[in-house]
C-alpha positions in Angstrom: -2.7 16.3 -5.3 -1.7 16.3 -1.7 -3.2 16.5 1.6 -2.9 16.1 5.1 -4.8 14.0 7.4 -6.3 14.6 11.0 -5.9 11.7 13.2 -8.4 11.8 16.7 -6.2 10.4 19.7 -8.2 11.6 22.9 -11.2 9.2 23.1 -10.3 6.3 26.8 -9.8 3.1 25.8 -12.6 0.8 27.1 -9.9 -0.9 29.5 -9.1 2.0 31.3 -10.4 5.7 31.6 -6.6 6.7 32.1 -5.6 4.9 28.4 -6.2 6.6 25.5 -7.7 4.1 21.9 -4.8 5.9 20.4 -2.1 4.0 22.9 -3.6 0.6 22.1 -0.8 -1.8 21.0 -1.8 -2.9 17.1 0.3 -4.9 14.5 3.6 -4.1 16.8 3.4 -0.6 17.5 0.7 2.3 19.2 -2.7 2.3 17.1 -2.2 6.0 15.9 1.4 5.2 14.8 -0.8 2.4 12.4 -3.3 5.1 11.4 -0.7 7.4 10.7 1.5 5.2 8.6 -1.8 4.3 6.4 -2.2 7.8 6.0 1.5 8.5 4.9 1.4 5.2 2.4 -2.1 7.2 0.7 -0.1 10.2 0.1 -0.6 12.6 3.0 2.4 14.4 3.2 2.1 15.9 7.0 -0.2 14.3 10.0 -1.9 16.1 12.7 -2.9 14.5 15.7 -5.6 15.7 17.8 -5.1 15.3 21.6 -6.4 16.5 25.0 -3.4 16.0 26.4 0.3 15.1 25.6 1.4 11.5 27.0 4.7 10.0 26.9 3.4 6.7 24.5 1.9 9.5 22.1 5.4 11.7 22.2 7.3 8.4 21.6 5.0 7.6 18.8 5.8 10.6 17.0 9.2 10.2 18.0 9.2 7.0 15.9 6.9 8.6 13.0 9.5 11.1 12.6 12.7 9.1 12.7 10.9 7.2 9.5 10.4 10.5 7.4 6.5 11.2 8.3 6.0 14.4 9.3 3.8 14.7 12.4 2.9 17.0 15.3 0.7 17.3 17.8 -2.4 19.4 18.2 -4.1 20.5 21.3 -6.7 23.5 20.5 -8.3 25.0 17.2 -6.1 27.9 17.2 -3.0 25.0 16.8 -5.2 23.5 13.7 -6.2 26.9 12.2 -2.3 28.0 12.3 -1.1 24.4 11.0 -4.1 22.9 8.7 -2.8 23.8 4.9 -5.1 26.2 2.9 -4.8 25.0 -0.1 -5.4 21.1 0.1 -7.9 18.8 1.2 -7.7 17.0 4.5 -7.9 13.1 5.5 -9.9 12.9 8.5 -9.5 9.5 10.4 -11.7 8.6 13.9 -10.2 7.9 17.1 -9.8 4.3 17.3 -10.7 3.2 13.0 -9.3 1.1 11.8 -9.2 0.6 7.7 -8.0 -1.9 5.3 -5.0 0.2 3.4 -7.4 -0.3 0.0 -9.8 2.6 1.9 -7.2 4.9 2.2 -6.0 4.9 -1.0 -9.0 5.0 -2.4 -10.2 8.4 -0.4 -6.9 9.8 -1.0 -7.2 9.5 -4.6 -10.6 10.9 -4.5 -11.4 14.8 -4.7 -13.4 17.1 -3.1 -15.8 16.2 0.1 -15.7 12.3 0.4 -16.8 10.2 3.3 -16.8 6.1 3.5 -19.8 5.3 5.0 -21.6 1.8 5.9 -25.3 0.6 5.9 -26.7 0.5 9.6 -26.8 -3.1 11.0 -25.9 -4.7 14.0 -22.0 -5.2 12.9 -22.1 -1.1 11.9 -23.2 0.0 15.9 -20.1 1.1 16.9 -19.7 3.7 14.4 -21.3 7.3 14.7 -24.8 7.5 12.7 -25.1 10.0 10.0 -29.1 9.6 9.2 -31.3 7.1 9.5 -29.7 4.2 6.7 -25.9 4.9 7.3 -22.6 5.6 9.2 -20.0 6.9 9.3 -17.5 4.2 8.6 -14.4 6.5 10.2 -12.7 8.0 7.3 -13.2 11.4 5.3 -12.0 13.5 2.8 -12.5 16.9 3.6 -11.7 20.2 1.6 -10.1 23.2 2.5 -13.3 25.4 2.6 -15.6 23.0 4.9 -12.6 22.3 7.5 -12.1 26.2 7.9 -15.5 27.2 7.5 -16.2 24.8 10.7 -13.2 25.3 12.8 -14.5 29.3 12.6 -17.8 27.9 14.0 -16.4 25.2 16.0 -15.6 26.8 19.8 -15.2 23.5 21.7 -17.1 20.8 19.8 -16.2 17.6 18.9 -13.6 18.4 15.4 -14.2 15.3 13.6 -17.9 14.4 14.5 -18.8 18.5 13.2 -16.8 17.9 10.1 -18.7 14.1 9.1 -22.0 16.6 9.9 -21.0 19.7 8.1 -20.0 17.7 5.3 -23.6 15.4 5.2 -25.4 18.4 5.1 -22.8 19.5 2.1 -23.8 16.6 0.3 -20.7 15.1 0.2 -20.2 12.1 -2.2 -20.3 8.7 0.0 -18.5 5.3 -1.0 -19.8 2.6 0.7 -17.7 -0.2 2.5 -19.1 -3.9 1.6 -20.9 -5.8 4.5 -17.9 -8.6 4.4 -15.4 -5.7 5.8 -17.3 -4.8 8.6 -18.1 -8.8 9.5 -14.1 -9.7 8.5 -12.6 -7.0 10.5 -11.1 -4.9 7.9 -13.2 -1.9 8.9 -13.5 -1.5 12.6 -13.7 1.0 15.6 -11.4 -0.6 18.2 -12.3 0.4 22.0 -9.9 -2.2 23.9 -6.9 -4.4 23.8 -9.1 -7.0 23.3 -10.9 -5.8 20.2 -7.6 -4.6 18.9 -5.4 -7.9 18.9 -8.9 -9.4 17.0 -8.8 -6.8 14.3 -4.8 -6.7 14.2 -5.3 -10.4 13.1 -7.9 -10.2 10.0 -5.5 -7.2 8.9 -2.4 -9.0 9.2 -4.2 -12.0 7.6 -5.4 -9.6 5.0 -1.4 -8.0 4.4 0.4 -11.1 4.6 -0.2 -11.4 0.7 1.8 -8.3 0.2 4.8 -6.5 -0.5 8.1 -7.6 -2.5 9.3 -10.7 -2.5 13.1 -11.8 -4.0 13.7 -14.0 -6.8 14.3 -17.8 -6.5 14.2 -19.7 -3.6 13.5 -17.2 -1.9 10.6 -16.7 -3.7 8.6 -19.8 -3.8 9.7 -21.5 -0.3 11.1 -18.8 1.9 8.8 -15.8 1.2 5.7 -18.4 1.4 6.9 -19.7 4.5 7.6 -16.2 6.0 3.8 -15.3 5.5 2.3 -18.3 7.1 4.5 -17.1 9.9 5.1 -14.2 10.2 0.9 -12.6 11.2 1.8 -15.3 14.3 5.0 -13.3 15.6 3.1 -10.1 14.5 0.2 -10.8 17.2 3.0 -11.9 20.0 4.9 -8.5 19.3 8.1 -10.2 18.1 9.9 -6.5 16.6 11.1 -7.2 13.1 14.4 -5.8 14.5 15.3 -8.8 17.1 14.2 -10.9 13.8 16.7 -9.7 11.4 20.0 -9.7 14.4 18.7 -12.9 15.3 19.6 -14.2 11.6 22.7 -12.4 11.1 23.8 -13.9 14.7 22.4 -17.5 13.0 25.0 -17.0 9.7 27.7 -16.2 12.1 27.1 -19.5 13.9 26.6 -21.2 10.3 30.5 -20.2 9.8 32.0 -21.9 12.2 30.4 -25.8 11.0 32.2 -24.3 7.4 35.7 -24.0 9.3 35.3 -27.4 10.4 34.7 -28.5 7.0 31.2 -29.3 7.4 29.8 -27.2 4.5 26.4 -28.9 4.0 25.6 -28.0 7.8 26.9 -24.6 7.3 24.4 -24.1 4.2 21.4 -25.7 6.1 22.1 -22.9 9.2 22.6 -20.1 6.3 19.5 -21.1 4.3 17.6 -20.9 7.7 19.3 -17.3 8.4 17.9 -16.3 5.4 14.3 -17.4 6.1 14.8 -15.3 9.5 15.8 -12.4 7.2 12.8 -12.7 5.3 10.2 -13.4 8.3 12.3 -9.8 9.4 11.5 -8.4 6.1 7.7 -9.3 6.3 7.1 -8.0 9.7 8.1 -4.5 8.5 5.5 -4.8 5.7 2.9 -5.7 8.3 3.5 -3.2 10.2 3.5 -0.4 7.3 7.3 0.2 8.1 9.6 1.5 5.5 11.7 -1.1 3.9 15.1 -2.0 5.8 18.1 -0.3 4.1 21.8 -0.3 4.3 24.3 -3.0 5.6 22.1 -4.2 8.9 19.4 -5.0 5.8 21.7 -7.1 4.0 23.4 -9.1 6.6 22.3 -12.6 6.6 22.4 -12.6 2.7 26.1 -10.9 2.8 27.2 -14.1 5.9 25.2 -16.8 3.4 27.8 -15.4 0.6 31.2 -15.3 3.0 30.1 -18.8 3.6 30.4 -19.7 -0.1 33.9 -18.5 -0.3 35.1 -20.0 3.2 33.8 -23.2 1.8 35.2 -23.1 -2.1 38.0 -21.8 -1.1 39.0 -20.8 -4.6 39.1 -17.9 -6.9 35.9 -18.9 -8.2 33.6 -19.1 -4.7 34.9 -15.6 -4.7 33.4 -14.8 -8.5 30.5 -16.7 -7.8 29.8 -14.0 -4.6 30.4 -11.3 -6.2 27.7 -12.3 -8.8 25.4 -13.4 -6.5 25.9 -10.0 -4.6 25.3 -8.0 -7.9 21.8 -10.2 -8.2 21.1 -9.7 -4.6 21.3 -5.9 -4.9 19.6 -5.9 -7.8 16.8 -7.8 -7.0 16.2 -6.2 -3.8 16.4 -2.6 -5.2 13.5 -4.2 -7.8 16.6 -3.3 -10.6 15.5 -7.1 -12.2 13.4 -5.3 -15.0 11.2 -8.0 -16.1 12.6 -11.1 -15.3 10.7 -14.3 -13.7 11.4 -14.9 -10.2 12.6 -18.3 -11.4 15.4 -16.2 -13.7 17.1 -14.5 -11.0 19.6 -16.9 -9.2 19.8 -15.8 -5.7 22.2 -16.5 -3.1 19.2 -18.5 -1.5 19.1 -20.7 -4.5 22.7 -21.4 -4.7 23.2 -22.2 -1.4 20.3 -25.0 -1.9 22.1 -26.0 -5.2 25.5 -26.4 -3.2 23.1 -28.4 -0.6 22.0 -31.1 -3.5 25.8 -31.0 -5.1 27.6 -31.8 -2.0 25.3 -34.3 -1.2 26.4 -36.2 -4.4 29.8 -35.8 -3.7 30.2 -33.2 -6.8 30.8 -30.0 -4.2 33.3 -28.6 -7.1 30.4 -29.6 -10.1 27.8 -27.3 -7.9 30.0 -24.2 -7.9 30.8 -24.2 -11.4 27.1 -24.9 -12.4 26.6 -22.1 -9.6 28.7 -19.5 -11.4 27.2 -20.7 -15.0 23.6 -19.8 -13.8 24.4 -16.9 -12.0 25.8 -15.4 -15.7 22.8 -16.8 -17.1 20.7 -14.7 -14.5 22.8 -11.5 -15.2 21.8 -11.9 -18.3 18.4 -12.7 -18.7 17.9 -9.7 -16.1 19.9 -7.0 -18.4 18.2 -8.8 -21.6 14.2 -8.0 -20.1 15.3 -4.9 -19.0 15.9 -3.9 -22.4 12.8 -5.1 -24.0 
């Protein structure tokens, strides 16, 4: 079922009474951009954003929001959120400032009906808003049609979210406790400042690092591994995945020009490490909840590492081997492998390193033809599983 979510961005910042909790820089853009994408990846299909008033980082943000697909607008008095709330599904309601691991959110937005995650009182809980005298509110709500317009009727100019957690107590809402080990690890935290923010950006980057899709091969056990331990580190000095990914494509241009000097094994080094840059890129999107790159600007240091290939075979079958390796790279990106092994699928990553090891020995020639063999061994296998 969808829903929408209500996202609070009015609350100062403890830093400065001008900044708003909402502007604080978090995992390489504003915190409600964050909160908003968490929302979207749960399943809310529209966001609204409560604000006093209108600044230009919060009109940016939903600039940005709505360049990737979310739908967003901002709200600046009840009569707004009675006209634009929906009517006939539940809500999300997310504090000013919360900050979740992504396992919340999709566990309230699968739930039904009046939800709220709630932790015990304790020293590490203070920051949240009490709801009676064992628990809080741990900043996140689902809230159904009936109680969100059966308060905004009552609401005049109260506090939105804080009159929804109470309405919905004394509802008797259904509450789903965080564990202790979130509140003490950072994954469930109410950030005030900069400070607190670039702390809790780094247990949830340490936390996402883990995740997402990784390609086949090489690029599977050494590159994507490698990208992790690095990437949370570039996160937290707001290095934009964009200047990542130009920065390898501009690396496999460079790469070509030790190939036109016949220096292949240099080239390959410098194309391998385009690649890594590629998938740091790749990673940093992930972290940030960002859609995954499409189109050419997506595939450019894997498309250079293949022109290398050919510029240094120099025969008709470089040329078939690229081809292959581009109909495995597209596959495997567009998770098309079916239910191969990331060992099975012979990426342009592994090739290069097998061209690496060949030329080495002096058997340049020997490493493209085992190349091309393993490459219509990994078409194979990958059309074979997908037919199981």
């Amino acid at each position: 079922m969808s829903f929408a979510a209500i996202l609070g961005a009015s609350r100062a910042s403890g830093d400065s009474p001008a900044g708003l909790r909402a502007s604080l820089y978090f995992a390489g853009q504003s915190l409600i951009e964050y909160q908003a994408r968490q929302a979207a990846q749960a399943g809310a299909d529209r966001i609204m954003i409560l604000v006093s008033v209108i600044t230009p980082a919060l009109s940016q943000a939903v600039d940005r929001l709505s360049a990737d697909g979310i739908a967003v607008a901002l709200i600046r008095d009840m009569v707004s959120m009675v006209r634009d709330a929906p009517r006939d599904s539940d809500v999300l309601l997310v504090a000013d400032g919360a900050i979740l691991a992504q396992a919340h959110f999709d566990e309230i937005g699968q739930a039904n009906g009046n939800v709220m995650l709630v932790t015990d009182d304790s020293r590490a809980s203070a920051p949240f808003e009490r709801i009676d005298a064992g628990q809080r509110w741990a900043g996140l709500a689902r809230i159904s049609p009936d109680l969100l317009f059966g308060t905004l009727d009552m609401i005049g100019d109260w506090d939105l979210a804080l009159t929804l957690v109470r309405t919905a107590v004394q509802k008797g809402a259904r509450r789903i406790t965080v564990p202790h080990d979130d509140l003490l690890e950072g994954r469930v935290a109410l950030v005030e400042s900069q400070a607190h923010a670039d702390l809790v950006a780094r247990a949830v980057t340490a936390a996402g690092a883990g995740q997402g899709h990784s390609r086949g091969g090489i690029e599977h056990y050494l590159l994507a591994p490698l990208a992790r331990i690095v990437s949370p580190s570039l996160m937290r000095m707001q290095v934009p995945a964009l200047q990542v990914r130009i920065a390898a494509i501009a690396l496999g241009a460079v790469a070509m020009v030790p190939i036109e000097l016949l220096w292949p094994l240099t080239g390959f080094c410098l194309l391998i490490a385009a690649l890594f840059l590629s998938e740091i890129s790749d990673r940093l999107a992930n972290l940030a909840l960002r859609p995954p790159p499409t189109g050419w600007l997506a595939l450019g240091a894997p498309i250079m590492a293949l022109v290398g290939m050919v510029l240094a075979g120099g025969t008709t079958l470089a040329a078939d081997l690229a081809l292959m390796l581009g109909i495995i790279m597209l596959a495997d990106r567009w998770r098309r492998t079916g239910n191969a092994r990331p060992w099975m699928i012979f990426t342009p990553g592994t090739a290069l390193l097998l061209l690496i090891l060949s030329g080495l020995g002096g058997m340049m020639t020997g490493g493209f033809r085992v190349a091309m063999l393993l490459s219509i061994a990994s078409v194979a296998t990958i059309l074979l599983k997908k037919a199981e």
